[in-house]
C-alpha positions as CSV (number, residue, x, y, z in Angstrom):
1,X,5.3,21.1,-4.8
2,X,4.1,20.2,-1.3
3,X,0.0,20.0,-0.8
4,X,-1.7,19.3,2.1
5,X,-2.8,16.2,2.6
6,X,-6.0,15.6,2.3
7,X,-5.5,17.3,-1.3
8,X,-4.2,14.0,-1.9
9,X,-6.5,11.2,-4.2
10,X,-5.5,8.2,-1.6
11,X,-3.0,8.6,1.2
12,X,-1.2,5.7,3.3
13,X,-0.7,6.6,7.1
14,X,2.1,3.9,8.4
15,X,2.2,4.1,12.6
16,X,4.9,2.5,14.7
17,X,5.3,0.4,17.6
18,X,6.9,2.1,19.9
19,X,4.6,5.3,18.6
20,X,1.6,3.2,19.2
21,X,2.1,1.3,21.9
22,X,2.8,2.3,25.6
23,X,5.4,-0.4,26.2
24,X,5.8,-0.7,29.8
25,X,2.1,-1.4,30.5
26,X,1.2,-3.1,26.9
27,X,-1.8,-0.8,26.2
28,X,-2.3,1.6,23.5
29,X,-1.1,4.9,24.2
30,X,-4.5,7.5,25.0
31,X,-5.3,10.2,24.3
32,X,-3.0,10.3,21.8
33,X,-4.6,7.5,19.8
34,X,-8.1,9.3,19.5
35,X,-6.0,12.6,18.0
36,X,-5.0,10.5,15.4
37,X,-8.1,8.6,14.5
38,X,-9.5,12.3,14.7
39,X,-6.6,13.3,11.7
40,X,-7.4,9.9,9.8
41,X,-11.5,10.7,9.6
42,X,-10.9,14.6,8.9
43,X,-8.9,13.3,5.5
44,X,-11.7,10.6,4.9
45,X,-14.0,13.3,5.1
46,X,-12.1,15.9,3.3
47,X,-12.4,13.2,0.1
48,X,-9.4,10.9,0.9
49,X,-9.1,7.3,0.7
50,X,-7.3,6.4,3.9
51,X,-5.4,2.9,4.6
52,X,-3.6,2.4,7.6
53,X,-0.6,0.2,8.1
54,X,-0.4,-0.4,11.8
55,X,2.6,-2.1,14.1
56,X,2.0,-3.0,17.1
57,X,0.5,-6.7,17.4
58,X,3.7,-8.2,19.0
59,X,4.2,-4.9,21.0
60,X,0.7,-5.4,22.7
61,X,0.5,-9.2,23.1
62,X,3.6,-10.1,24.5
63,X,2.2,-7.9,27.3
64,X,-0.4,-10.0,27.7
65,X,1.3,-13.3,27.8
66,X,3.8,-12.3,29.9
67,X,6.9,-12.1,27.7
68,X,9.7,-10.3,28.8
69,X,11.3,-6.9,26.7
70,X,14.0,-7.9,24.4
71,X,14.3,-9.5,21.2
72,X,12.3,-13.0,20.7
73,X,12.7,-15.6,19.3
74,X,10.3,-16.5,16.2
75,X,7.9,-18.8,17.7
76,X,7.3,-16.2,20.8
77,X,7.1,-13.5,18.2
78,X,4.2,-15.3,16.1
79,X,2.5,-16.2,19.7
80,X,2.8,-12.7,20.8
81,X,0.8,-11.2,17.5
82,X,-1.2,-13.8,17.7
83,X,-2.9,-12.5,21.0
84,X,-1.8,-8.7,20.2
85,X,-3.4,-9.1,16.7
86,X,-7.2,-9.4,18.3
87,X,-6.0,-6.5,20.5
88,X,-5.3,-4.3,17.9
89,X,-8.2,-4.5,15.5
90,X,-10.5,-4.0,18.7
91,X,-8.7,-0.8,19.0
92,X,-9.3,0.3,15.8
93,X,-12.1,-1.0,15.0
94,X,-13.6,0.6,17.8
95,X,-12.4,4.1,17.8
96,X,-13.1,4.2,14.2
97,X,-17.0,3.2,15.1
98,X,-17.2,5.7,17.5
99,X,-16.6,8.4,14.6
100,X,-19.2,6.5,12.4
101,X,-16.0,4.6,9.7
102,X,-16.6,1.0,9.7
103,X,-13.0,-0.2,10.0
104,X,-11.7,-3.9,7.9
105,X,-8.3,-5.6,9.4
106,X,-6.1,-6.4,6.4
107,X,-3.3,-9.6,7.0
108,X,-0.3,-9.2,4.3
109,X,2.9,-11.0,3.8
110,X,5.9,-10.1,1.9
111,X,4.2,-12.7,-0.9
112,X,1.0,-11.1,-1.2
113,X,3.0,-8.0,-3.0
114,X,5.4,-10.0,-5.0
115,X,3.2,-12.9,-6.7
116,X,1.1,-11.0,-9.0
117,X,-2.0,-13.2,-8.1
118,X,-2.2,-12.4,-4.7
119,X,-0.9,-8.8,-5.4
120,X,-4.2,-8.7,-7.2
121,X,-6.4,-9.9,-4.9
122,X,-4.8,-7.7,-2.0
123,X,-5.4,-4.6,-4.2
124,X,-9.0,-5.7,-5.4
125,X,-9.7,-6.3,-1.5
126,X,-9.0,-2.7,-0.9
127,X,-10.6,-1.2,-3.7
128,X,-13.3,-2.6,-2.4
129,X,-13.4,-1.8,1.2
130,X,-12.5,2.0,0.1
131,X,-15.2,2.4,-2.1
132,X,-17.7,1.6,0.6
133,X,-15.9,4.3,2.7
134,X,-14.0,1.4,4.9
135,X,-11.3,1.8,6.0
136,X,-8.8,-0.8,5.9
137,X,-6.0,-1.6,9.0
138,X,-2.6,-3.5,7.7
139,X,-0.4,-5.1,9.5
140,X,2.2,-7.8,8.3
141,X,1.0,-11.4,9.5
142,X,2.9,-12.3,12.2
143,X,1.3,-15.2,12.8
144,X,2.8,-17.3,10.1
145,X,5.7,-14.9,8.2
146,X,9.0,-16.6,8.9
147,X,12.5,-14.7,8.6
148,X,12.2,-15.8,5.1
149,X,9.4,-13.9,4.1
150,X,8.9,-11.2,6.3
151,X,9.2,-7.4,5.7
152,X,11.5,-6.9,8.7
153,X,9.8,-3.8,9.3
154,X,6.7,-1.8,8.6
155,X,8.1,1.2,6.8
156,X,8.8,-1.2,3.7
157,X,5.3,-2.9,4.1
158,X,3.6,0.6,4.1
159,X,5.2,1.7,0.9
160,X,4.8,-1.4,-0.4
161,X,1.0,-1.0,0.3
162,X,1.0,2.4,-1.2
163,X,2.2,0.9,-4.5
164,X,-0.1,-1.8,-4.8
165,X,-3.3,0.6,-4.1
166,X,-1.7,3.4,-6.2
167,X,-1.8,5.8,-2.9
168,X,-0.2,9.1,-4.2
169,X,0.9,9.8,-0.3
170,X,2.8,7.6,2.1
171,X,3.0,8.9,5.4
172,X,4.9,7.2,7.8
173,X,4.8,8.7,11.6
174,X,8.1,7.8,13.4
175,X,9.9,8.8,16.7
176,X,11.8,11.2,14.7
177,X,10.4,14.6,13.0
178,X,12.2,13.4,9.5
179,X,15.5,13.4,7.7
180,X,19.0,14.7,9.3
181,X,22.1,15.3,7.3
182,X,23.5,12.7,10.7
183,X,21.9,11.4,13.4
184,X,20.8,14.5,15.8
185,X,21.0,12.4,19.0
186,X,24.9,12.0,18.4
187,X,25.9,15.2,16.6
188,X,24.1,18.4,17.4
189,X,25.2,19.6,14.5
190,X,22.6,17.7,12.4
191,X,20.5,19.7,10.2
192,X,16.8,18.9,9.3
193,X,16.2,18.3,5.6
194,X,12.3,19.3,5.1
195,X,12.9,18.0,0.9
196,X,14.4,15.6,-1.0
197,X,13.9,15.4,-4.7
198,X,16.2,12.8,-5.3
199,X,17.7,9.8,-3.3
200,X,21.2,10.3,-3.9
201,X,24.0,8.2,-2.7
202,X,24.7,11.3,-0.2
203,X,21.1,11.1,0.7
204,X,21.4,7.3,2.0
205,X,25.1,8.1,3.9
206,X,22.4,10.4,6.4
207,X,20.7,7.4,7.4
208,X,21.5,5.8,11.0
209,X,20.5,3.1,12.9
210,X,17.8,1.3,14.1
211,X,15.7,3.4,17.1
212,X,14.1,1.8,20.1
213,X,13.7,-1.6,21.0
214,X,10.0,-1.7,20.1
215,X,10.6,-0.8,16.5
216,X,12.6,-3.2,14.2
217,X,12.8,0.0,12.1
218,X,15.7,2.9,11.4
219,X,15.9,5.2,9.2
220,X,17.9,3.3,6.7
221,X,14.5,1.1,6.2
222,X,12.4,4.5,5.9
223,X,14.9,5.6,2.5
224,X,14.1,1.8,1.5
225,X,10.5,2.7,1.9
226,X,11.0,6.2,0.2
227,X,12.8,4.3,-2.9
228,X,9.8,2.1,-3.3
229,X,6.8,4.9,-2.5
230,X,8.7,7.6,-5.1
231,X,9.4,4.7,-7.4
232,X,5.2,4.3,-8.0
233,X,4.7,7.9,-8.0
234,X,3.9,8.3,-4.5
235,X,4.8,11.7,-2.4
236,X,6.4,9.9,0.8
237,X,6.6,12.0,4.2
238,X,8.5,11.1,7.6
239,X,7.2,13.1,10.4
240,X,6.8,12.7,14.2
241,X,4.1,10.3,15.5
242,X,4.2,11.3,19.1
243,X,2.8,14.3,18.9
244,X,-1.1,15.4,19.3
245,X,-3.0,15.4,15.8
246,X,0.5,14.3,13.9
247,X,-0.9,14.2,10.5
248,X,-2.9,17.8,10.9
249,X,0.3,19.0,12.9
250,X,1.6,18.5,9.1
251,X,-0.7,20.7,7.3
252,X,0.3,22.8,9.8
253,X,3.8,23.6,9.4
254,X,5.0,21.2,11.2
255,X,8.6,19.4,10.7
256,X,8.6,16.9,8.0
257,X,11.0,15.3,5.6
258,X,9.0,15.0,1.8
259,X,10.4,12.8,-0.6
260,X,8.7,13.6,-4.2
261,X,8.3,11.4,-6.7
262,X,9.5,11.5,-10.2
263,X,6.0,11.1,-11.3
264,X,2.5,10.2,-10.6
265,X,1.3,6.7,-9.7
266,X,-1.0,5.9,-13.1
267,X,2.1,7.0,-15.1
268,X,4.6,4.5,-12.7
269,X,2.5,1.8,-13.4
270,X,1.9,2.1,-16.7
271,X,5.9,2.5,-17.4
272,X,6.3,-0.9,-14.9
273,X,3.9,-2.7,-17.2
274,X,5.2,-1.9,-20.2
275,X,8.8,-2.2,-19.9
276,X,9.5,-4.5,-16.7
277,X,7.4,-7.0,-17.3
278,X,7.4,-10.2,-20.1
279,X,4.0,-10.6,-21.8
280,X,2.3,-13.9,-21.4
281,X,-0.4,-14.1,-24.3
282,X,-2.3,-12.1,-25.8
283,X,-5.9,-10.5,-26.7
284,X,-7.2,-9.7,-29.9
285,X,-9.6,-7.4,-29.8
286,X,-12.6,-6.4,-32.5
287,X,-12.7,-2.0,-33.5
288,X,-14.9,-0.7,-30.9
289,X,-13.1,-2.2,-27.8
290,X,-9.9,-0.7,-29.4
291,X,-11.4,2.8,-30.0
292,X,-12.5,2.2,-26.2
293,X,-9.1,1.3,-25.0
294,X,-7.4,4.4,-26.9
295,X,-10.4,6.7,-25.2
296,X,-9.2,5.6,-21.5
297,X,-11.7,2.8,-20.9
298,X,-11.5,-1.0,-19.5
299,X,-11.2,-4.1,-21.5
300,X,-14.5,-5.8,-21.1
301,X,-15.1,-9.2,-22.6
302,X,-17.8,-8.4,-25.0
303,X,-15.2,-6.7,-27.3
304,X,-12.4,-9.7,-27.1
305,X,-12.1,-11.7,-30.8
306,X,-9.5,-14.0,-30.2
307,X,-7.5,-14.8,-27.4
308,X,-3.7,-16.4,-27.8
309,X,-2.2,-18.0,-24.0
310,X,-1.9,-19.8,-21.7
311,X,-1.7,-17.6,-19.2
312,X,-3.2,-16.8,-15.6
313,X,-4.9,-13.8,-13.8
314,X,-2.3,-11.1,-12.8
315,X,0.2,-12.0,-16.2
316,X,1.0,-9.4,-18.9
317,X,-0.5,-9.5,-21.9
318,X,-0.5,-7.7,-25.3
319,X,-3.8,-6.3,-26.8
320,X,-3.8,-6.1,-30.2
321,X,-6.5,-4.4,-32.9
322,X,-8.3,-6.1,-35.5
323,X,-4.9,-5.1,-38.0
324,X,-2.8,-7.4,-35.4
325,X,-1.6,-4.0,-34.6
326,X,-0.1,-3.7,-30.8
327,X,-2.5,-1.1,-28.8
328,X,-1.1,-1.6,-25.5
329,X,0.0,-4.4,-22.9
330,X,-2.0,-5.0,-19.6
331,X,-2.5,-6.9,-16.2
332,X,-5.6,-9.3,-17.2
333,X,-7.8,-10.0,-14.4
334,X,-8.6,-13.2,-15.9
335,X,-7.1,-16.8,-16.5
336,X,-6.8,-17.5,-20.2
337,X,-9.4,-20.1,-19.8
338,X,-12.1,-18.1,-18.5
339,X,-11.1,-15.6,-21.0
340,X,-11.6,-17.7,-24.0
341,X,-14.4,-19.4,-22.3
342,X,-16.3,-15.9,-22.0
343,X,-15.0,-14.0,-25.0
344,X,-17.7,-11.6,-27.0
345,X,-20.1,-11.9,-24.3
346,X,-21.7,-9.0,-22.0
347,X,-22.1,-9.3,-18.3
348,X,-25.5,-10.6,-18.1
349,X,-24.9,-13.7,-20.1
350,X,-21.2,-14.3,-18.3
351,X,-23.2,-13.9,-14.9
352,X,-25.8,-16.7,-16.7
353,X,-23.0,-19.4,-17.4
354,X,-20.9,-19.2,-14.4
355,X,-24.1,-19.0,-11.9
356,X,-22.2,-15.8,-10.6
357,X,-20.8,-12.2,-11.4
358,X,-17.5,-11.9,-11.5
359,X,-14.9,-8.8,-12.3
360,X,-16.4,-6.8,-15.4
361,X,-13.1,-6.4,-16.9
362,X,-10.8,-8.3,-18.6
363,X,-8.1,-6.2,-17.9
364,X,-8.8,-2.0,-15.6
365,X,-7.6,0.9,-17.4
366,X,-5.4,1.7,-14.7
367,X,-3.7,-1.6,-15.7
368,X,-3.2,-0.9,-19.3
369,X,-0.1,0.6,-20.7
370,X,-0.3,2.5,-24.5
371,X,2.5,1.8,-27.0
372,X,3.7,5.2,-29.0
């Protein structure tokens, strides 16, 4: 079923380049960009997390140094976001502050979502800045990505994004109004698909090429993006940027393409954890902490017995009940050291051996995943 979107828990919004960005003078495009900051405060307001994922840092600074249109080669692309990167947080930092949301600029590479340390710290980061009502503005770091390790494209960062944060919504506002069973420009035939339930072989076949010379994006990266966003349990929609208010144009009736997910994102995490991923150690834990864990609470150090490793923050591990009895398998927030170093002790006295507070739990509920 399709729900608005501010019905949505936490929603990615993913904006192009050549959506953004008026390329022939290298500005941001206004008024349009004060509509959509308009859209993204009325869901924050409504109750929704909000994170953008924004393009247009290379778009905006090549501009500025003088760079012709055209592809570039790395080092002038890096240069270009570089000076379009400053650029582009100003923008949204500053529209944001005129609607009283205090904005935070968000740097990611393709490594920060695959190495499950720094996929940890990026989705801590967040958590963070959301629960003080931020909110946060992604873009891939130009700066330093190589062709090795970039996205390629925004659409596959976004979704990526949505996964890590356990967004139930992935938005992505392109130059196109969604999904056509061909390419509408070359076959005006083409029918609008406003649903998919499933991406079928059939479904990929529809997707064309690559759009405008700002965007390093098609339509064949936006059903990449839909595999990973449907994948964690995220509702994924493509609809036209370019219009005023896109995102309450949506709620609207406006044309879309929804891709729905199989599930929601809790339950595609917890069936990643438990069955895609090889357990590192494990924690033994005393009665209580287990009746906890079974109730829908966090591991927290105080109930730990025994720990069994080595291994280090963001691994798998198996928590077991006083029996030896397999309760679940989590993410553990901690290294195996600190664990055993800390283990049967509350907050307060942690805080009073490591001179600081660190994370409460061992491993977040929304990290655990229940055998049987």
């Amino acid at each position: 079923m399709i729900r608005r979107l501010a019905s949505h828990r936490r929603i990615v919004v993913k904006i192009g380049s050549a959506t953004l960005v008026d390329g022939a003078r290298g500005i941001v495009r206004q008024p349009w960009f004060g509509g959509l900051v308009d859209d993204l405060a009325s869901l924050q307001a409504a109750g929704a997390d909000v994170i953008v994922v924004s393009s247009g840092a290379i778009a905006l600074g090549r501009h500025a140094i003088g760079l012709a249109r055209g592809p570039l080669p790395l080092e002038q692309s890096q240069a270009a976001a570089a000076v379009g990167q400053i650029a582009l947080a100003h923008a949204w930092s500053a529209a944001f502050q005129a609607r009283g949301i205090v904005a935070g600029q968000v740097l990611l590479t393709l490594q920060d979502t695959e190495e499950r340390r720094r996929y940890l710290n990026a989705r801590n980061t967040l958590d963070t800045l959301l629960a003080r009502k931020c909110i946060p503005v992604i873009n891939e770091n130009d700066t330093v990505a190589t062709s090795e390790i970039r996205y390629g494209d925004n659409d596959r960062l976004a979704a990526r994004v949505a996964s890590l944060s356990g967004a139930d919504a992935l938005v992505l506002l392109s130059d196109i109004d969604g999904l056509y069973t061909a390419p509408p420009a070359k076959d005006p035939t083409a029918r609008h698909i406003p649903v998919v339930e499933k991406i079928t072989a059939e479904i990929e076949a529809m997707a064309g090429a690559a759009g405008s010379e700002l965007a390093r994006g098609g339509m064949v990266t936006k059903i990449e993006a839909a595999k990973i966003a449907v994948a964690s349990g995220a509702a994924m929609a493509i609809a036209l940027g370019g219009r005023e208010n896109p995102l309450k144009a949506i709620d609207e009736g406006a044309p879309v393409t929804w891709f729905l997910p199989a599930g929601d994102p809790v339950t595609a995490r917890r069936a990643w954890i438990a069955g895609q991923l090889e357990p590192h150690g494990a924690l033994h834990v005393d009665a209580g902490a287990a009746r906890a864990l079974r109730s829908g609470k966090s591991l927290l150090p105080a109930g730990v017995r025994r720990v069994e490793g080595p291994f280090a923050r963001g691994d798998v591990v198996i928590v077991r009940a006083p029996d030896g009895a397999e309760i679940g398998r989590g993410l553990v927030a901690w290294d195996s050291s600190d664990a055993e170093r800390f283990k049967g002790l509350k907050s307060a006295e942690i805080a009073a051996l490591a001179g600081h507070s660190g994370r409460a739990e061992i491993i977040h509920r929304d990290d655990m995943a229940f055998v049987g």
